[in-house]
C-alpha positions, 0 to 999 in steps of 0.5 A: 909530561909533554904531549906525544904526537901521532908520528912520534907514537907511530915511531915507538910502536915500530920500536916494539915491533921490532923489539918483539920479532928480535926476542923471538927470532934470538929465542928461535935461534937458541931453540935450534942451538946444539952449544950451551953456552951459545943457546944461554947467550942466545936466551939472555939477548932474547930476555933483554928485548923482553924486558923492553917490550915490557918497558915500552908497553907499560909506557904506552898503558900509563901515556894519554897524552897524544896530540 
């Protein structure tokens, strides 16, 4: 595997930021909705960016190979 540098590192962490507010603001907007079907939506969105939070994580947990 080829060798990460800083910015791109910096990049992905931006990523997962951003990944982690979406999830929580979608999980916000489901708790405040009163339509089941829209809350459900709302949950799976929220679920979908979990998913890739855990993705990015376990990448950053097996990666050492920073420049």
């Amino acid at each position: 595997m080829n060798q990460l540098t800083i910015r791109e590192l910096t990049m992905m962490e931006d990523e997962l930021r951003a990944e982690q507010i979406t999830g929580k603001t979608l999980n916000w907007c489901a708790s405040q909705c009163q339509d089941t079907s829209t809350r459900e939506l709302l949950e799976q969105m929220a679920e979908q960016h979990q998913l890739r939070i855990a993705e990015l994580s376990q990448y950053f947990n097996r990666t050492n190979h920073v420049q």
